[in-house]
NUBA-247543 format. One record per residue (C-alpha): residue in three letters; x, y, z. Coordinates in steps of 0.02 Angstrom, whole numbers, plus 50000, padded with zeros to 5 digits. Layout:
N
{res: ALA, px: X, py: Y, pz: Z}
...
# end
This chain:
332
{res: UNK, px: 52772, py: 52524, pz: 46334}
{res: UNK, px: 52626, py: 52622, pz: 46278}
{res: UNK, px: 52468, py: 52662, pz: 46361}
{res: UNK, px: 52384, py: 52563, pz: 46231}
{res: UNK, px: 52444, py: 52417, pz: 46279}
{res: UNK, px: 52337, py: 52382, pz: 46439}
{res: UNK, px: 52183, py: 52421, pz: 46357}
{res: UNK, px: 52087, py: 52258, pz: 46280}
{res: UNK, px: 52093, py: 52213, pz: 46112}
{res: UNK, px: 51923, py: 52187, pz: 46028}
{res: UNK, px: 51958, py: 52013, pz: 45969}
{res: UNK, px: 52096, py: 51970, pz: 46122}
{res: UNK, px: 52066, py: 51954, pz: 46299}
{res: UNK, px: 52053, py: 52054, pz: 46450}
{res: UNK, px: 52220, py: 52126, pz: 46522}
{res: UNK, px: 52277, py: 52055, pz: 46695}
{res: UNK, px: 52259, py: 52243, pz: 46777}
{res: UNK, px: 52060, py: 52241, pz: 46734}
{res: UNK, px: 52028, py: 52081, pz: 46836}
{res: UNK, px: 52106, py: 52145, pz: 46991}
{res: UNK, px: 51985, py: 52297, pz: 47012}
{res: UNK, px: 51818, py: 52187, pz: 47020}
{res: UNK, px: 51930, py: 52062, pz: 47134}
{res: UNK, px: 51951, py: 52198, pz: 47267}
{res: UNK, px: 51775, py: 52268, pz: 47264}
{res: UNK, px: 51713, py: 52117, pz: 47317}
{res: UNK, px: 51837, py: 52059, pz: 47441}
{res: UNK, px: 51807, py: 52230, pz: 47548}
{res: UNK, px: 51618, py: 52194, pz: 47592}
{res: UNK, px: 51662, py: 52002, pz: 47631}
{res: UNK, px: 51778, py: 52051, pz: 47764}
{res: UNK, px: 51638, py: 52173, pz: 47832}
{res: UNK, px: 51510, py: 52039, pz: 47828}
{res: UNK, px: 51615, py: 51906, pz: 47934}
{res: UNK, px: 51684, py: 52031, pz: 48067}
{res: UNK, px: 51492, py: 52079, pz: 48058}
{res: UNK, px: 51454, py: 51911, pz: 48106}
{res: UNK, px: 51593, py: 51851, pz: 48205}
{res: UNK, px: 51535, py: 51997, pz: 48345}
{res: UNK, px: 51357, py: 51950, pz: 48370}
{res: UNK, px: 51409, py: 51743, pz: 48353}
{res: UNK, px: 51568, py: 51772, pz: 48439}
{res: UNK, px: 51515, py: 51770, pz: 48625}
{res: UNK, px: 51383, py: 51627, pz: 48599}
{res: UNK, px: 51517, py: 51518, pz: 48525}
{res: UNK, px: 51626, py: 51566, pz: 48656}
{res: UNK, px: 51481, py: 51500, pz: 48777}
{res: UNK, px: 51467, py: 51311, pz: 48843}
{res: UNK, px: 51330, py: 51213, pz: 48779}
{res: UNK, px: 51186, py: 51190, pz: 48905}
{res: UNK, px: 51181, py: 51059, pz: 49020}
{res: UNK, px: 51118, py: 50899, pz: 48973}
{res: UNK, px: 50962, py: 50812, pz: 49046}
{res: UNK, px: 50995, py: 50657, pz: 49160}
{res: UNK, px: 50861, py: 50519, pz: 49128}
{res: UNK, px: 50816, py: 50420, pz: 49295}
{res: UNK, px: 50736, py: 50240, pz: 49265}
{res: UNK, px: 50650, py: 50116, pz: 49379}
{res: UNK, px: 50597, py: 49948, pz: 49374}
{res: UNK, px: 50433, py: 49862, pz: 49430}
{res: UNK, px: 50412, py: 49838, pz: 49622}
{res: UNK, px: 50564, py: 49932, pz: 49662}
{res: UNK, px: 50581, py: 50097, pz: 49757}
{res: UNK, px: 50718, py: 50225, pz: 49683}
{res: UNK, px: 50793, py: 50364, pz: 49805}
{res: UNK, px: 50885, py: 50482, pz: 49684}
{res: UNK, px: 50996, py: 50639, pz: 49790}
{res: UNK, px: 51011, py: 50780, pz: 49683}
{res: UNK, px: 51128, py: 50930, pz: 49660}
{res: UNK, px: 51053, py: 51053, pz: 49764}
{res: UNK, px: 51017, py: 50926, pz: 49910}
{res: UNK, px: 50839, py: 50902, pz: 49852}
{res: UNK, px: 50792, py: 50710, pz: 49843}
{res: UNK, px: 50668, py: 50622, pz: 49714}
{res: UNK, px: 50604, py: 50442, pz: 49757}
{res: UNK, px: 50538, py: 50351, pz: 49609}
{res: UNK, px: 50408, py: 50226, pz: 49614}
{res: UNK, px: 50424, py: 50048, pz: 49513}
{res: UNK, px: 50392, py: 50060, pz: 49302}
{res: UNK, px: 50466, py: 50247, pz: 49328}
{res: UNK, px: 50523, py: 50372, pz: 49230}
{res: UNK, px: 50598, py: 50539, pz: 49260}
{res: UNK, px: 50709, py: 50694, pz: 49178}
{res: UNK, px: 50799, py: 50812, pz: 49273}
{res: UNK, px: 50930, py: 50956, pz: 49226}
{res: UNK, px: 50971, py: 51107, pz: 49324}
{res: UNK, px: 51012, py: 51282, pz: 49229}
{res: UNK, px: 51084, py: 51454, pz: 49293}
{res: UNK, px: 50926, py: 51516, pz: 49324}
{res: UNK, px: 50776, py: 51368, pz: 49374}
{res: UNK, px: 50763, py: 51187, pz: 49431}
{res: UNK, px: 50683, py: 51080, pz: 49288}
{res: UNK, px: 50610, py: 50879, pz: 49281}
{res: UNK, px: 50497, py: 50815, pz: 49147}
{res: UNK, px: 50393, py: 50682, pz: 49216}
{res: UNK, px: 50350, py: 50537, pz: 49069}
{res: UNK, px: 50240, py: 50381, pz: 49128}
{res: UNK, px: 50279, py: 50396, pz: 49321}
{res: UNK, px: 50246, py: 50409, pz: 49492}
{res: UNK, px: 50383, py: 50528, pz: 49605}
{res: UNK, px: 50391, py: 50603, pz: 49768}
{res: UNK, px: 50495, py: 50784, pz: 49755}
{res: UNK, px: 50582, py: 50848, pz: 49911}
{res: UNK, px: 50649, py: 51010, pz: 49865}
{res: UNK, px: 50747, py: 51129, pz: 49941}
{res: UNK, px: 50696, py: 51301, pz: 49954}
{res: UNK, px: 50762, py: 51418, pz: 49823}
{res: UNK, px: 50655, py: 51589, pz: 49792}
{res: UNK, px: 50775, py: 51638, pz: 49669}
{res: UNK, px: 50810, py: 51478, pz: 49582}
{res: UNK, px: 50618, py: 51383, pz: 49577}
{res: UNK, px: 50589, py: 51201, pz: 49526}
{res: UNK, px: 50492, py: 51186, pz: 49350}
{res: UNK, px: 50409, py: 51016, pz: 49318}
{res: UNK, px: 50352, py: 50972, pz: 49148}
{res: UNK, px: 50194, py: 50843, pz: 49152}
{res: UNK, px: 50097, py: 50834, pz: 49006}
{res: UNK, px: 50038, py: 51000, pz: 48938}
{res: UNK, px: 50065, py: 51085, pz: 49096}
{res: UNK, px: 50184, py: 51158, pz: 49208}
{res: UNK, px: 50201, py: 51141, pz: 49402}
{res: UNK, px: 50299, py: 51287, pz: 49469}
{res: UNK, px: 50349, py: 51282, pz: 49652}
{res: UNK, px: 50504, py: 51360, pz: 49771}
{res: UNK, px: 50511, py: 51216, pz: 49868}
{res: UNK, px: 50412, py: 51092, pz: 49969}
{res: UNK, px: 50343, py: 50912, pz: 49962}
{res: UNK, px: 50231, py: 50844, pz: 49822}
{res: UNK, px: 50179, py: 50691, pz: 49734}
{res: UNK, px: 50157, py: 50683, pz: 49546}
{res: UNK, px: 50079, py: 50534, pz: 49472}
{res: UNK, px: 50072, py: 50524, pz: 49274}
{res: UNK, px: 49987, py: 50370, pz: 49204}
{res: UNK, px: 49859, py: 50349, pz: 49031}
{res: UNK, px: 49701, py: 50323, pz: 49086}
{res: UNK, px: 49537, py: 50271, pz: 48973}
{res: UNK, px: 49519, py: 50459, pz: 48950}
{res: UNK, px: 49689, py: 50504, pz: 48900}
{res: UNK, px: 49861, py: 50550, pz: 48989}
{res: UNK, px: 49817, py: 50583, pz: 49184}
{res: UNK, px: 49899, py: 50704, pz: 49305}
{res: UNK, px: 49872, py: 50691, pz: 49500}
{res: UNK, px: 49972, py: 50810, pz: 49590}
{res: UNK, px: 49973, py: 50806, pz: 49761}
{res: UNK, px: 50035, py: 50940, pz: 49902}
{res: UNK, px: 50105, py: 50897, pz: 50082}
{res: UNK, px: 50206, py: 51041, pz: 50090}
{res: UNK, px: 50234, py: 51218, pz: 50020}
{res: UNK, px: 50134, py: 51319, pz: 49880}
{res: UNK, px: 50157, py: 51260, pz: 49692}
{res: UNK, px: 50065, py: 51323, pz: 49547}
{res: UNK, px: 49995, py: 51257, pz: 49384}
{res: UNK, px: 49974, py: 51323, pz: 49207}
{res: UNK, px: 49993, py: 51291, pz: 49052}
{res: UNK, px: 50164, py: 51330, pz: 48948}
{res: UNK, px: 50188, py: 51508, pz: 48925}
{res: UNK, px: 50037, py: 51562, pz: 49021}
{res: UNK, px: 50106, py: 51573, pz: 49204}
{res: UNK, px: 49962, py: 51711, pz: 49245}
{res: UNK, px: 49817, py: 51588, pz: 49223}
{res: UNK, px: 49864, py: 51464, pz: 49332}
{res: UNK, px: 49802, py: 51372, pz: 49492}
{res: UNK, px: 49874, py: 51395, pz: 49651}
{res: UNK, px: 49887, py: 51218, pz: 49766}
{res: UNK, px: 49931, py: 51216, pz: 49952}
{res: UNK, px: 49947, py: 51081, pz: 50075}
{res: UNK, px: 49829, py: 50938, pz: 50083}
{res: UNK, px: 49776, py: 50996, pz: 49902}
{res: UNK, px: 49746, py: 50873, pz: 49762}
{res: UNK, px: 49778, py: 50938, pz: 49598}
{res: UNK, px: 49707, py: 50816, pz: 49436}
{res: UNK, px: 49708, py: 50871, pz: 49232}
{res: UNK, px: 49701, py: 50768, pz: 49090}
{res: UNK, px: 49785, py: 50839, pz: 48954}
{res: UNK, px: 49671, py: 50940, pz: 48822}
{res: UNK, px: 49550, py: 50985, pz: 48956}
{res: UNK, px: 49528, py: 51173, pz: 48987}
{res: UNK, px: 49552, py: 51189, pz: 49186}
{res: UNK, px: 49612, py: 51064, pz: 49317}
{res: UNK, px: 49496, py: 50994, pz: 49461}
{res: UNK, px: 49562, py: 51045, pz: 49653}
{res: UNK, px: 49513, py: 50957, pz: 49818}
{res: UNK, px: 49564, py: 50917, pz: 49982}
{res: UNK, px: 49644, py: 50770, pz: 50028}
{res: UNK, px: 49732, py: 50675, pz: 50157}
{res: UNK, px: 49902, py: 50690, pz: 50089}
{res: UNK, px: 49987, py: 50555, pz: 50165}
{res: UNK, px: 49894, py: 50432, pz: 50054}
{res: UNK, px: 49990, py: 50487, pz: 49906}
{res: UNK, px: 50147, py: 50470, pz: 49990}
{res: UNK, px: 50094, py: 50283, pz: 50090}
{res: UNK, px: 50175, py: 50207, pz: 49931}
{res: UNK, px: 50342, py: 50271, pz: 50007}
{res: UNK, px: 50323, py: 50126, pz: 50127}
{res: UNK, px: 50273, py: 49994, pz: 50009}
{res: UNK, px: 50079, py: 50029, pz: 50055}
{res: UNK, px: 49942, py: 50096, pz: 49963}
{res: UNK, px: 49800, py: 50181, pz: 50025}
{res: UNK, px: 49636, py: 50230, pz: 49945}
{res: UNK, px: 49486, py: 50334, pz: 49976}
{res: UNK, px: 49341, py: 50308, pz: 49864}
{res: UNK, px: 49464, py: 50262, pz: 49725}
{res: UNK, px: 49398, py: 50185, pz: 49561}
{res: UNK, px: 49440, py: 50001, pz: 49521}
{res: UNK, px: 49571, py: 50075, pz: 49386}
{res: UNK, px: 49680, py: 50170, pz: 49454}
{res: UNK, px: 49712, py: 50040, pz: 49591}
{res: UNK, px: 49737, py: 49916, pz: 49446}
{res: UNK, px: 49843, py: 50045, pz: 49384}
{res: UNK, px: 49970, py: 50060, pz: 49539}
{res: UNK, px: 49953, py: 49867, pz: 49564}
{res: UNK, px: 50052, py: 49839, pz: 49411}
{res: UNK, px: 50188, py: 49937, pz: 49447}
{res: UNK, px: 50230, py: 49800, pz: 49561}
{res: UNK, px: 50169, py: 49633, pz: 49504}
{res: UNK, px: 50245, py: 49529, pz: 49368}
{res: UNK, px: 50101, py: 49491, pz: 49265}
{res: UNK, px: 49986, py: 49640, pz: 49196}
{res: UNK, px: 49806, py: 49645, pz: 49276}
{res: UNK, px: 49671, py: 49693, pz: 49169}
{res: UNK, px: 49498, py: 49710, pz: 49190}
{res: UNK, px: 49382, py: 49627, pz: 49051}
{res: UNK, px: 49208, py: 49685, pz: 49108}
{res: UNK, px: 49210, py: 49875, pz: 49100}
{res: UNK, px: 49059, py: 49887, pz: 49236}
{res: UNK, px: 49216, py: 49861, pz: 49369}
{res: UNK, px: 49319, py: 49991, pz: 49331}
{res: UNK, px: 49223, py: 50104, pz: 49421}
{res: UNK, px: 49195, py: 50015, pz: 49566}
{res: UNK, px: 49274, py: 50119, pz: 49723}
{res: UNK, px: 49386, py: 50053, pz: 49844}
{res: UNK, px: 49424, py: 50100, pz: 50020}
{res: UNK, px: 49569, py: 50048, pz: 50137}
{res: UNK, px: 49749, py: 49994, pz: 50119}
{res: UNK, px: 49846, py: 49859, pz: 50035}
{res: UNK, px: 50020, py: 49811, pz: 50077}
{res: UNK, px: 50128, py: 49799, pz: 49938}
{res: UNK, px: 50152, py: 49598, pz: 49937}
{res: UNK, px: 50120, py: 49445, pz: 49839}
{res: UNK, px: 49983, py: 49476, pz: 49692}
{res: UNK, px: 49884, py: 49337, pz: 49744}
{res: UNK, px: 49862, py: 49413, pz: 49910}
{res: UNK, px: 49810, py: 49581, pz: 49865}
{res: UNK, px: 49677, py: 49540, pz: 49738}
{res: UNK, px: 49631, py: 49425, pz: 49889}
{res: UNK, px: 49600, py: 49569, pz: 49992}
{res: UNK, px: 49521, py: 49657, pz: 49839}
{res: UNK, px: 49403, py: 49528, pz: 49802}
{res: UNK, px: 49343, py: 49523, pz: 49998}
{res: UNK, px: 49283, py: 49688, pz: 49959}
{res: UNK, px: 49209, py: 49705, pz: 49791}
{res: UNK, px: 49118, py: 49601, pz: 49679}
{res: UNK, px: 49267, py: 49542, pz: 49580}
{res: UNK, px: 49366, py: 49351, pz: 49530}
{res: UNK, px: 49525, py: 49356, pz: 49462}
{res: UNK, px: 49565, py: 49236, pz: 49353}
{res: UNK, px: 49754, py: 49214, pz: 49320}
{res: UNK, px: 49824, py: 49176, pz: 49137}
{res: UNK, px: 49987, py: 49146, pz: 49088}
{res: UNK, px: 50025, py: 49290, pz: 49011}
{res: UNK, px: 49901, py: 49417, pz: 49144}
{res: UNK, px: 49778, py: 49404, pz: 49267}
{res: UNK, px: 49591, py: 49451, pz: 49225}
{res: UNK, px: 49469, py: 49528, pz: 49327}
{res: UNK, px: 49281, py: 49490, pz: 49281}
{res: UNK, px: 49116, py: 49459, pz: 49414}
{res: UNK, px: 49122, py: 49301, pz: 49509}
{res: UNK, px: 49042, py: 49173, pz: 49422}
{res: UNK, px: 48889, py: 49094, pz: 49498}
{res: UNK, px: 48919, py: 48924, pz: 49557}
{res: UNK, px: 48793, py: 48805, pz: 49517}
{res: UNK, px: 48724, py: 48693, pz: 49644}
{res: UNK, px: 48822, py: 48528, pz: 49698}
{res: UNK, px: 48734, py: 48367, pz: 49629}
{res: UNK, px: 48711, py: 48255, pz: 49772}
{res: UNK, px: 48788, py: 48080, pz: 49733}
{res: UNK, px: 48695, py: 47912, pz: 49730}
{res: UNK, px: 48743, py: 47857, pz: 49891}
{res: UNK, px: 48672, py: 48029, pz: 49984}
{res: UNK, px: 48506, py: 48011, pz: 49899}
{res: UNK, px: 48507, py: 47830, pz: 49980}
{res: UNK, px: 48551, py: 47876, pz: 50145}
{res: UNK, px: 48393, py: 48005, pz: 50125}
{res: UNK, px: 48284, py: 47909, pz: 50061}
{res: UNK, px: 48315, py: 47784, pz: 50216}
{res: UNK, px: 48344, py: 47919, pz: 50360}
{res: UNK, px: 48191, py: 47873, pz: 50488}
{res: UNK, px: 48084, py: 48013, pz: 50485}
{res: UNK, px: 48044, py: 48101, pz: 50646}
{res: UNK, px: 47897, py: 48054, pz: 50777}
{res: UNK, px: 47772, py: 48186, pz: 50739}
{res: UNK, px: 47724, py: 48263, pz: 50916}
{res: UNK, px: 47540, py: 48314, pz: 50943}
{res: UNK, px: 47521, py: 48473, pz: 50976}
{res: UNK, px: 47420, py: 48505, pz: 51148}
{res: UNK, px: 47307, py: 48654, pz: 51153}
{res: UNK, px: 47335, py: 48785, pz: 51286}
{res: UNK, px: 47181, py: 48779, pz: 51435}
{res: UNK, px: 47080, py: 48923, pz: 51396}
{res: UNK, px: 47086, py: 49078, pz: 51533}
{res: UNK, px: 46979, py: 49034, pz: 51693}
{res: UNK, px: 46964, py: 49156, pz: 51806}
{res: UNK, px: 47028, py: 49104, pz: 51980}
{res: UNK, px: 46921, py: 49048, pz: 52133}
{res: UNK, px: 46856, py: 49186, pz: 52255}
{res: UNK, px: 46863, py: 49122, pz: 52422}
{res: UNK, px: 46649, py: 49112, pz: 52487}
{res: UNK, px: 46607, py: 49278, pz: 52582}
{res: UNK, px: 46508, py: 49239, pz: 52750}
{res: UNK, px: 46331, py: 49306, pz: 52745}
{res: UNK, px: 46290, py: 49441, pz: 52886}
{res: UNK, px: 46149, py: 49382, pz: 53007}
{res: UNK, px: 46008, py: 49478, pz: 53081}
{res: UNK, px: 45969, py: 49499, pz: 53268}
{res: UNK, px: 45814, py: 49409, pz: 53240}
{res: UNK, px: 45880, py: 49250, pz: 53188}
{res: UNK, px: 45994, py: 49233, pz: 53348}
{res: UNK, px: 45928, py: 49074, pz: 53434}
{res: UNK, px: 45834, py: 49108, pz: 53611}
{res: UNK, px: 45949, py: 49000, pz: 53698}
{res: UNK, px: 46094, py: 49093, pz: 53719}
{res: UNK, px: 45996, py: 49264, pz: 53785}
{res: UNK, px: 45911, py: 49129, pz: 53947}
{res: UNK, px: 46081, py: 49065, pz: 53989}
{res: UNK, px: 46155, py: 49227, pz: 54032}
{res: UNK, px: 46009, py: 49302, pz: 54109}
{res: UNK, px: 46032, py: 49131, pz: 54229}
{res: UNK, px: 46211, py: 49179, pz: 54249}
{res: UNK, px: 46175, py: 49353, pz: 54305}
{res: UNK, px: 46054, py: 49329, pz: 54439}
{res: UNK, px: 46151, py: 49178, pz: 54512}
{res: UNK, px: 46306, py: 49310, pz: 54532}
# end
């Protein structure tokens, strides 16, 4: 067989030993490109997936005590709801429309990293409270500190942050540019732990607001003058009708149930009772009373001064007297 023979015709087609050469100059960089690959991918697909996050629910008027892991404990208030999953290197929980005590152990190496709203609250270890709820001015944040040091910033910019200590109240709505800090009496936050609430100076609507995490029907407050009213003092986590009993002794509020929630509005003024036929008789008839006259006071007299006895002069002594004892002395 010639050379000729393997080279291609110009009418035929190509010989079988021409379409091998392009074959293997392609197949060369392909096996470069997946061992390429296979060694930067290799190790991550070797790799277990990260942990999933465990979602913790409550239900209205109950209390939740959830042990974690590490020993740390979470109790969850009623109409609760919280994420938590723990990595290598941090603690983390994601707080969505809740209320939840954190008891965490502490762990400088490995710190707890709660998500709620646009910020961040960093801490070792401690005791705090976080309450999340929407309030007229958006989604609300009240962090409160009984024990430890946390800090709070905004995602990805640790280094601006606010630090909190004990007896430190923390608040933020989310969008606003820096959080408000005060001091507080801590245990209030935590009272709820024992089915109480207690308020200082609170505004009508956030006690409205932890009230129905525990009743059945929603309250709501119609007249928007209330919902800054400020209450004082402690309720016991009971029967609704009772606490908006003890509400209403305090403030200038009604509630007026419905079937579907119970409405808070001003008292109404009650109008004065009609007296019947029968009473406007019996007054008409009632004997009216004697009218006593009215006796004038005596007017200030002076009292009596006893009559002074007038001197006498020698003069006026009667003769009398002055003979008889002349008599008397020349008889003796």
């Amino acid at each position: 067989m010639s050379a000729d023979q393997d080279r291609p015709t110009p009418d035929g087609p190509p010989a079988a030993g021409a379409l091998r050469r392009p074959l293997r100059r392609l197949w060369l960089p392909a096996v470069l490109m997946v061992l390429i690959v296979g060694g930067l991918w290799g190790p991550n697909l070797l790799r277990p997936p990260p942990p999933a996050w465990t979602v913790y629910n409550n239900v209205k008027g109950q209390i939740r005590r959830i042990p974690l892991a590490d020993k740390s404990v979470v109790r969850l208030n009623g109409a609760s709801q919280v994420r938590v999953v723990y990595e290598d290197d941090d603690r983390r929980a994601a707080m969505g429309q809740a209320e939840a005590a954190f008891a965490m152990t502490l762990a400088e190496d490995r710190p707890f990293l709660i998500s709620s709203g646009d910020r961040v609250i960093e801490t070792a270890g401690g005791e705090i409270n976080i309450l999340r709820e929407t309030s007229q001015n958006g989604a609300r944040t009240v962090l409160t500190v009984r024990q430890g040091r946390v800090r709070v910033y905004l995602e990805d910019r640790a280094a601006e942050g606010m630090d909190a200590v004990a007896g430190d109240e923390v608040t933020w709505t989310d969008g606003q540019d820096q959080p408000q800090r005060r001091k507080v009496n801590a245990a209030n936050a935590f009272a709820w732990e024992t089915h109480r609430l207690a308020y200082d100076k609170a505004p009508l609507s956030e006690v409205v607001a932890d009230l129905n995490r525990y009743v059945a029907r929603p309250i709501r407050i119609t007249d928007p003058s209330l919902a800054g009213l400020l209450y004082s003092g402690v309720l016991n986590v009971e029967g609704e009708d009772m606490m908006l009993r003890r509400l209403a002794a305090v403030l200038p509020i009604e509630a007026k149930p419905a079937p579907a929630e119970i409405r808070l509005q001003k008292p109404t003024v009650k109008p004065p009772k009609r007296a019947s036929l029968m009473q406007s008789l019996l007054r008409l008839n009632r004997p009216k009373p004697l009218v006593k006259k009215l006796v004038k006071p005596a007017p200030n007299i002076p009292p009596l001064q006893p009559p002074q006895p007038r001197p006498v002069a020698p003069s006026a002594v009667s003769p009398k007297p002055q003979a008889a004892l002349r008599q008397a002395k020349a008889a003796s």
